[in-house]
C-alpha positions in Angstrom: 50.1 46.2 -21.1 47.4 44.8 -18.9 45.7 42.8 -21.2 47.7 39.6 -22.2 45.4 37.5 -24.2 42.0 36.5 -25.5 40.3 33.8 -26.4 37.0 32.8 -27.7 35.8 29.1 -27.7 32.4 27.7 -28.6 30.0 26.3 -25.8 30.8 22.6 -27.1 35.0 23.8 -27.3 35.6 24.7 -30.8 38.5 27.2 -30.5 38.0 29.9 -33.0 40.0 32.3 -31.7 43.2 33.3 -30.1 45.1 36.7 -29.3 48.1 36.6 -27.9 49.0 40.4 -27.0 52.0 40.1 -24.8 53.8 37.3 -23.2 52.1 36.8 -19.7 55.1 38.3 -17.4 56.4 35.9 -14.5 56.4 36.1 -11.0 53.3 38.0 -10.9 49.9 36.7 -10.4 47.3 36.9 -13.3 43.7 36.7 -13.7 42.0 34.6 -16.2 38.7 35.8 -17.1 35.8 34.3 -18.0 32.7 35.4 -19.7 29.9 33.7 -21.0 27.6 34.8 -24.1 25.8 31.1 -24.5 22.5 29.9 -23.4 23.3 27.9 -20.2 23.1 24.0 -21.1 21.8 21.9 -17.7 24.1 18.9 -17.4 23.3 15.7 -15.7 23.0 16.4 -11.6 24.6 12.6 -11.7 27.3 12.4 -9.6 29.4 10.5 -12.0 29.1 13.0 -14.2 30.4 15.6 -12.4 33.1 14.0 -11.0 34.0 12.9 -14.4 33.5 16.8 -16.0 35.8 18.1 -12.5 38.6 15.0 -13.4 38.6 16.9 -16.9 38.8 20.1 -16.2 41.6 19.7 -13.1 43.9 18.1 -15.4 43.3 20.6 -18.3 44.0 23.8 -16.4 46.9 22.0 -14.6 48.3 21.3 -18.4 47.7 25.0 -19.0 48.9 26.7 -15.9 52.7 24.4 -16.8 52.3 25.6 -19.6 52.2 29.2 -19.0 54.9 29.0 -15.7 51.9 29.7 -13.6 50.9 28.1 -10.2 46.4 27.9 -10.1 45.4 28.7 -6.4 42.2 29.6 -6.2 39.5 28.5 -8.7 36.1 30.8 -8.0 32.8 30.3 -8.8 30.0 32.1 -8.2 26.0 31.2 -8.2 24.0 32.0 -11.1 22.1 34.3 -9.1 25.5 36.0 -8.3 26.6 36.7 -11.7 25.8 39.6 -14.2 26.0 36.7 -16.9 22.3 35.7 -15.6 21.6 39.4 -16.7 18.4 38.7 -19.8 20.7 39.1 -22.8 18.8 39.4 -26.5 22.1 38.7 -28.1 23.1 35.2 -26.6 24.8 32.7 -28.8 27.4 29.7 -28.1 30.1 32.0 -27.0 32.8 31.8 -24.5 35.0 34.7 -24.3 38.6 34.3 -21.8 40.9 36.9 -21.3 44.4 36.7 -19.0 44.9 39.8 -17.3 46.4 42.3 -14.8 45.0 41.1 -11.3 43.6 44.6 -10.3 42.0 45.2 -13.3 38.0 46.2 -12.4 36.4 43.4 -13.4 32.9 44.9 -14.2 35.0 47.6 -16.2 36.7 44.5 -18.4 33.2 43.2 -18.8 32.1 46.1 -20.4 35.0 45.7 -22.9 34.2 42.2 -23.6 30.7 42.7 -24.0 31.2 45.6 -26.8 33.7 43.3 -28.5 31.1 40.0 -28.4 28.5 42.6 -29.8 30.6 44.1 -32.1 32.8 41.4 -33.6 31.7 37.7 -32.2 27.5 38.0 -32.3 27.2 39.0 -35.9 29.3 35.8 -36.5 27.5 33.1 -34.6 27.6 29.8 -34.7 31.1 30.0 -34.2 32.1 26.9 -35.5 30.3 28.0 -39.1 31.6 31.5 -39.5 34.1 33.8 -41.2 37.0 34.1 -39.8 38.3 37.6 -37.9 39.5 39.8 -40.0 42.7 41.6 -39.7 41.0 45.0 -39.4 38.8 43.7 -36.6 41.6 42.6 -35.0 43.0 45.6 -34.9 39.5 46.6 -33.3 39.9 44.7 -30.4 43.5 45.6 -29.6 42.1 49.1 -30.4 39.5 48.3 -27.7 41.6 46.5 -25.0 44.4 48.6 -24.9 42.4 52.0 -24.7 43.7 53.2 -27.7 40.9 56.1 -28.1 41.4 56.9 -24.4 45.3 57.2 -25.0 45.0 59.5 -28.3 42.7 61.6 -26.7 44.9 62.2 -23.4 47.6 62.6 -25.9 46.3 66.0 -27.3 45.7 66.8 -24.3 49.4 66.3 -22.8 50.8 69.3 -22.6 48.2 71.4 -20.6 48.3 68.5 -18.0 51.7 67.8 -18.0 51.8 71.3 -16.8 49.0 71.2 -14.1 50.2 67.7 -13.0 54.2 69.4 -12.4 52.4 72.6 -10.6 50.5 70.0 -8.1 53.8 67.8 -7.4 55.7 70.8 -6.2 52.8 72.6 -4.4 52.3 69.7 -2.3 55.4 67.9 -2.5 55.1 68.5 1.5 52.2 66.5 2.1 53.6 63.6 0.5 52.5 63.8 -2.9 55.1 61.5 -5.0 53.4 60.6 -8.2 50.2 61.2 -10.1 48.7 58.4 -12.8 46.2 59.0 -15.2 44.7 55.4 -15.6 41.4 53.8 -18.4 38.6 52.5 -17.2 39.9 49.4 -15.9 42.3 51.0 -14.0 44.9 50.4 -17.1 48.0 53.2 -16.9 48.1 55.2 -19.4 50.5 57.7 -17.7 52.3 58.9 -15.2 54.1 62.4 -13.6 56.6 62.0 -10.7 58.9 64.7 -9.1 62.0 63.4 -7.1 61.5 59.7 -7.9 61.1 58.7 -11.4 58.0 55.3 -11.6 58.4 53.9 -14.2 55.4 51.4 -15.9 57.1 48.7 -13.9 56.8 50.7 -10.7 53.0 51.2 -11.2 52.3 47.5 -11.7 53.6 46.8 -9.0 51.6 49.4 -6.8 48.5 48.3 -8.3 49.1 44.6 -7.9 50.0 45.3 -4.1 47.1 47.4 -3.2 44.7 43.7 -2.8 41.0 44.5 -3.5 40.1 47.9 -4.7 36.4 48.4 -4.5 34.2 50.3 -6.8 34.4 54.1 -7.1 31.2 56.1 -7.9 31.8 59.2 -10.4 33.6 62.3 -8.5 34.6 60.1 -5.4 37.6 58.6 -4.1 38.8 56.2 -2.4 42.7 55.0 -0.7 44.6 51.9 0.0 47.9 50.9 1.2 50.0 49.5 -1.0 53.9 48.5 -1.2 56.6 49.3 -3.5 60.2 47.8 -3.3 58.7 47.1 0.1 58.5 50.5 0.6 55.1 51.4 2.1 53.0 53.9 0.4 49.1 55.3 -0.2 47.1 55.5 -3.2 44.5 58.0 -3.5 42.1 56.5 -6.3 39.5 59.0 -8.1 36.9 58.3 -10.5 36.7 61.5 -12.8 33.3 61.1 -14.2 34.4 62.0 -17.6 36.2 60.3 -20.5 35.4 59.5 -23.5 33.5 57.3 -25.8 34.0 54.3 -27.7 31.2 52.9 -29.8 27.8 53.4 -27.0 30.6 52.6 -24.2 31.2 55.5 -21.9 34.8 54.9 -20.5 35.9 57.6 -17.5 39.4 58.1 -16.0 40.7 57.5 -13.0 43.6 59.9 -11.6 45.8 58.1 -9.0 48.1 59.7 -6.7 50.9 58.1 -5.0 51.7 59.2 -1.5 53.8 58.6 1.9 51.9 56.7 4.2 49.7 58.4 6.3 49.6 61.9 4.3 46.9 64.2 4.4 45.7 65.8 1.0 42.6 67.8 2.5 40.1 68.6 -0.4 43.2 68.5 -2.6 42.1 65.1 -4.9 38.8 67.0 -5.5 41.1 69.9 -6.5 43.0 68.0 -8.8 40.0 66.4 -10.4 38.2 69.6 -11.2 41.3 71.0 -13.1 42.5 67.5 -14.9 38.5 67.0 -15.8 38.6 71.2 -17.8 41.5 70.2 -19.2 40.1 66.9 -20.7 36.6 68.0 -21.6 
């Protein structure tokens, strides 16, 4: 699980709803997200004010981060010219949308996810604070949608045939330094792993991801590596964006195929090799 909550709040803070998916794990860092479907509302420029607004929101998020065993580090902010929620929207309401997650999610990849949820579930609802509820079957809509349950069923059908390439690559270059190979969603969620010698297990990948820092964005059919650490043990992964996947709703939604390496191992054209057969196999 990658996704651990999600909350959506009205402009003026009306709570109207709350997910809680999975109980936020400790001694790992977290993200909370934040996205903003509302019209932006120019406060004051007084200096009182602010001061007053940053003396409330301090205290709040110190309340909350007790209150989930967390320690808050870094609060970012970016300029409205910065940020894709400047981006003309036709669908803008008093929305805001949080979500606690994975820190090495993509973050543009969990927008997209948010923004078919608000389109699907929270716009058709606005005001917020004069609306139906959520119904049960939506909710299962948005677990559906945050936990890439389409992406899983589909790789599901397809598990035998690449259970069978991904067990033919491990031992054929098990020499290079090839240890493990993860099929991940969109946002660079697991959806599964293959291993030879050494058996990862979903705690294992975690913990690769969350040590690999900032993974930049990947264009269709490329790749990209990174150190990471696991058990302190160093290691490479080799991440590929597959250029195909599947669709939910209008939302195209690729995989990514990780593979898990000895430090400085050379795989050649191998990852391109790789791609082309996993990408027959789930097309």
């Amino acid at each position: 699980m990658t996704y651990y909550d999600l909350s959506i709040i009205s402009i003026h803070g009306f709570p109207k709803y709350n997910l809680e998916l999975m109980a936020i794990p400790k001694g790992v860092k977290v993200y909370l997200r934040f996205f903003n479907y509302s019209d932006i509302i120019h406060l004051s420029e007084q200096e009182e004010t602010k001061f007053e607004l940053k003396a409330g929101l301090i205290s709040a998020l110190c309340n909350f981060s007790n209150q989930i065993d967390k320690h808050i580090e870094i609060l970012e902010f970016t300029t409205q010219s910065d940020t894709k929620d400047k981006e003309i929207r036709t669908n803008k309401g008093d929305a805001l949308i949080t979500t606690t997650t994975e820190s090495y999610l993509f973050h543009d990849q969990v927008r997209k996810k948010i923004d078919l949820i608000y389109s699907k579930f929270i716009y058709p609802k606005l005001p917020l604070d004069a609306s139906e509820e959520i119904s049960d079957n939506e909710e299962t809509e948005i677990i559906e949608i945050l936990t890439d349950g389409k992406a899983k069923t589909h790789l599901n059908l397809k598990k035998e045939p690449i259970e069978i390439s991904a067990h033919k690559f491990l031992e054929e270059m098990d020499a290079y330094g090839l240890k493990a190979i993860i099929i991940t969603s969109m946002d660079l969620s697991p959806l599964t792993c293959f291993s030879s010698k050494t058996v990862y297990s979903l705690r294992d990948i975690n913990e690769i991801l969350r040590n690999i820092g900032n993974i930049p964005d990947i264009d269709p059919f490329e790749w990209k590596y990174r150190q990471s650490f696991i058990t302190n043990q160093q290691c490479w992964v080799f991440l590929i964006n597959s250029g195909i996947g599947i669709t939910v709703e209008d939302l195209f939604e690729p995989y990514y195929y990780l593979l898990v390496t000895t430090p400085n191992s050379y795989l050649g054209e191998f990852p391109a090799r790789l791609t082309a057969e996993f990408n027959d196999i789930l097309t």
